[in-house]
BADREN-454153 format. One line per 2 residues: for each residue z, x, y of C-alpha. Coordinates in steps of 0.001 Angstrom, whole numbers, plus 500000, padded with zeros to 6 digits. Each point is the difference from the previous one (the first is absolute). Example, Ala and Ser with C-alpha at 12.3 -4.5 7.8 and 13.67 -1.06 7.14 Angstrom:
BADREN-454153
507800:512300:495500; 499340:501370:503440
***
This chain:
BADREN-454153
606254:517669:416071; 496690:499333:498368
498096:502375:497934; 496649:499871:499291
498504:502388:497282; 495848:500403:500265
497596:501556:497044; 497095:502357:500212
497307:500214:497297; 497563:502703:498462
497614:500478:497398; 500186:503976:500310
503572:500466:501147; 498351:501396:503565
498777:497234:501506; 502179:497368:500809
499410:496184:501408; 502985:498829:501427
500475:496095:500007; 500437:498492:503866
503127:498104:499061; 502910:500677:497790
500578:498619:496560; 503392:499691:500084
502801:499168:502198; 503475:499762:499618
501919:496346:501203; 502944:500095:502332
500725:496944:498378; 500709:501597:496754
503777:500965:499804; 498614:502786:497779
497504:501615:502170; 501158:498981:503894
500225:503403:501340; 496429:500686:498365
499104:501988:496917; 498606:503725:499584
499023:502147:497419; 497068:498378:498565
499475:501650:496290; 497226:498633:497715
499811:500690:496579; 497689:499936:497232
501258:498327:496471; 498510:499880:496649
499961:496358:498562; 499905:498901:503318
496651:498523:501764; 501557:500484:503792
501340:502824:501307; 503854:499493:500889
500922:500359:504032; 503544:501479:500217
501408:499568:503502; 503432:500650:501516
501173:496914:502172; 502989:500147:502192
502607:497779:500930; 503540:500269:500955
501340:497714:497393; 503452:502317:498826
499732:501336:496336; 502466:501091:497825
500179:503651:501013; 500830:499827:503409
503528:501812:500214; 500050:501711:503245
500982:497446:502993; 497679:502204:501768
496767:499472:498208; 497589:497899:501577
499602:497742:496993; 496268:500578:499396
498525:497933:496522; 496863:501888:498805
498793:497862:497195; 496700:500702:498102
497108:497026:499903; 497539:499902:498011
496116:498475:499995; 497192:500177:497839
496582:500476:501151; 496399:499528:499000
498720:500053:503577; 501005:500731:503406
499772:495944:499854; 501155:499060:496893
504144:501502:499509; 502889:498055:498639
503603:500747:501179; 501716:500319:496641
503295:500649:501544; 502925:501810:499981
501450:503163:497826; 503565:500522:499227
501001:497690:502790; 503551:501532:499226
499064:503271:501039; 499083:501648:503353
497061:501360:499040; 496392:501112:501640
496837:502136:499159; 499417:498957:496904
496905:500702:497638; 499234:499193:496342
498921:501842:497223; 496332:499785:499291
500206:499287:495930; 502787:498657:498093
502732:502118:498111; 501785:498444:497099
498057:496569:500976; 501693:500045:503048
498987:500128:503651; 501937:502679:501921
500692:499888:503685; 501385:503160:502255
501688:499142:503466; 502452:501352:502168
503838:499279:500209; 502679:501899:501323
497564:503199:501202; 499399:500096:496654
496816:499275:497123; 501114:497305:497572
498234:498086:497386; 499950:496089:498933
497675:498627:497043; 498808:496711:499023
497894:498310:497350; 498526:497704:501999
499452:501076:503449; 502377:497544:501605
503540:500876:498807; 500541:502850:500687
503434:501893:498739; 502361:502894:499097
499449:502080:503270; 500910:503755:499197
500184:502939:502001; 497583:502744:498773
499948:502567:502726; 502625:500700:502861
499442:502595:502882; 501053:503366:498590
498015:502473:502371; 500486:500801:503763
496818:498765:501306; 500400:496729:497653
503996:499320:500888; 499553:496758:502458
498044:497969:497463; 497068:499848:497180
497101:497842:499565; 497257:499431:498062
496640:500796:501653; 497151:498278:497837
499751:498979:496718; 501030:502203:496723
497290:501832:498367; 499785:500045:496357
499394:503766:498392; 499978:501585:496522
504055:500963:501117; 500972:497061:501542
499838:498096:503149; 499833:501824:502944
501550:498527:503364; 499254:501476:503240
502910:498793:502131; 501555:500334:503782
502650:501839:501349; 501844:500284:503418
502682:501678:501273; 501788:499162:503258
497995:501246:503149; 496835:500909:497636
496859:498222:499268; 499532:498461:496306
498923:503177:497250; 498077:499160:496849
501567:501069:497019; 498815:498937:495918
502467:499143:496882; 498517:499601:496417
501123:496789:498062; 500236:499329:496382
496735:498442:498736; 501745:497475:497419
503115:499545:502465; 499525:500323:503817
503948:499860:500524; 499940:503782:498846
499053:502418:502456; 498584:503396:498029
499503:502312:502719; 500241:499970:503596
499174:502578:503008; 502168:501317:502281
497820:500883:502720; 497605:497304:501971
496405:500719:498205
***
């Protein structure tokens, strides 16, 4: 039940030097992360001198939205770290500790001097802004699975990308007894929480 997550470098984006021993590892002793984390996303943010570490840690502490007597009760809860070296990162901690929530990633500028985080809840893409980068609030869902290929769950796959129309998000989607699809959804440049245009076939 312990995860370790390593780091390769490169100067050219060929070439890579991987470091002999991990720079991260998750603690059993945490009631957080005991069965490990995954999902390791790292993020670049303006105003920021560190790049922010998003990882998914998982417990079996019982959240709120465990109905089914069946469910395993599985707690995916999102972590966070900043980093200015594979030596130097600061757990900054949890995000929407309310929520079960996992592979989240941030914006890379602010929108309405706000920092804007996407993550994953209920198979489906919501939203949650702050001011500050600690408090985070007012979790929204943006995008649910509409399509075939997508109808067992959506998630972000990287970072938005600002353009002249909007944001574009390249996201994952999997349907039951198929591998994960990419598909792409254009957001609102001056408010993420509206989704302009979406596809309806994997790209």
């Amino acid at each position: 039940s312990i995860n370790r997550i390593g780091l390769a470098v490169s100067d050219d984006g060929q070439s890579f030097e991987r470091l002999p021993l991990p720079f991260l590892e998750s603690d059993p002793r945490n009631s957080d992360e005991r069965l490990g984390f995954i999902r390791p996303r790292v993020s670049q943010v303006d105003h920021l001198r560190e790049l922010v570490l998003t990882v998914t840690a998982l417990s079996v502490k019982p959240f709120p939205q465990t109905t089914d007597p069946e469910v395993v009760p599985w707690k995916h809860q999102l972590i966070t770290y900043t980093l200015r070296s594979p030596q130097q990162f600061r757990r900054q901690g949890e995000i929407e500790s309310d929520l079960d929530s996992s592979d989240g990633v941030f914006f890379p500028n602010e929108v309405q001097n706000r920092y804007w985080l996407i993550h994953h809840v209920n198979n489906a893409i919501y939203l949650s802004s702050s001011t500050n980068f600690r408090h985070w609030n007012g979790a929204i869902q943006i995008a649910q699975p509409q399509e075939s290929w997508e109808s067992a769950g959506i998630v972000a796959a990287g970072q938005p990308i600002l353009t002249e129309q909007g944001w574009l998000l390249l996201y994952n989607g999997r349907a039951k007894n198929r591998g994960y699809e990419v598909g792409a959804m254009l957001l609102d440049r001056y408010n993420p929480a509206l989704v302009r245009s979406r596809v309806s076939r994997p790209i």
